[in-house]
C-alpha positions in Angstrom: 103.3 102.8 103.0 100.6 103.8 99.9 96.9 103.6 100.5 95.2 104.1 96.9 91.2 104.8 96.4 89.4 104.6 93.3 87.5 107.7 93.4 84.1 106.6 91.3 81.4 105.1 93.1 84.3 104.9 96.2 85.3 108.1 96.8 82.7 110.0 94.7 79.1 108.7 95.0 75.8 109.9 94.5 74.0 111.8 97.3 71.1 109.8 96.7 72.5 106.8 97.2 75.3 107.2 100.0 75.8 109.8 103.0 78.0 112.5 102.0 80.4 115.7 102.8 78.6 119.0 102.6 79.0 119.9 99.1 82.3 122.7 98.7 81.3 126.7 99.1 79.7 128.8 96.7 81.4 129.4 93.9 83.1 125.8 93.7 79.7 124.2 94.3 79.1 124.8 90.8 82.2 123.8 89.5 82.9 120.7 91.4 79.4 118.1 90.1 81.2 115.2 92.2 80.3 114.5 95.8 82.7 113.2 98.5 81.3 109.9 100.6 81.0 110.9 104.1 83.7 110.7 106.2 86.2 111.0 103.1 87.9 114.2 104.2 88.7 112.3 108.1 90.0 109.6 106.7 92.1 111.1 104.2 93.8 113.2 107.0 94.1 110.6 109.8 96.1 108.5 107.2 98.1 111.1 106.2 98.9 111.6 109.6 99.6 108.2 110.7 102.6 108.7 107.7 101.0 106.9 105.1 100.7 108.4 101.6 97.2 108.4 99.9 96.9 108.2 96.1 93.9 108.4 93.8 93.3 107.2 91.1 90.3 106.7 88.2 89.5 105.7 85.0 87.3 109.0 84.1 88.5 111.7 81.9 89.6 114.3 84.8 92.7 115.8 85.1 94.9 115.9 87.9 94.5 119.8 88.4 90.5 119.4 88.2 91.2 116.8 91.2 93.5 118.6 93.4 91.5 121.9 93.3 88.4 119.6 94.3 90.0 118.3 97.2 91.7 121.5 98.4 87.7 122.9 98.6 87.7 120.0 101.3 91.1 121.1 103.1 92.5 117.6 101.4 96.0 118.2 99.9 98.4 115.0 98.1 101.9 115.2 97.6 
C-alpha cells in the first residue's frame, strides 16, 4: 500500500506557525530553508516499517534530488 503527503504547508510549514523537527546540521541548515512538521521523520519511518511505501509529492519548483538530500539530513530515505 502507498501513503502520499503533499509536502507544502503539510509536510513543510512554517516554524511560526506549527511545531517542528530541529532544523538539519550545520552546513545543510543553510541549504535546506524548509522546515519538517514535528513528528514527520517518526512517522515517515514507522510507515515504512509497517511495509507501506511513502511518496511525496508538490506542486513547487524543487527537484527530486533537492528533496531526497533534504530528507536524508533527517535519516528519511524513499525508494
Amino acid at each position: 500500500m502507498r501513503v502520499s503527503f503533499d509536502l507544502d504547508d503539510v509536510l513543510f510549514v512554517s516554524p511560526d506557525r506549527f511545531e517542528t523537527e530541529p532544523p538539519p546540521h550545520a552546513p545543510f541548515d543553510l541549504i535546506f530553508k524548509e522546515r519538517l512538521r514535528k513528528g514527520t521523520v517518526d512517522l515517515i519511518h514507522t510507515l515504512q516499517n509497517d511495509g507501506f511505501e511513502v511518496w511525496v509529492y508538490t506542486s513547487a519548483f524543487r527537484s527530486e534530488r533537492y528533496i531526497r538530500r533534504l530528507f536524508r539530513c533527517y535519516g528519511v530515505r524513499f525508494d
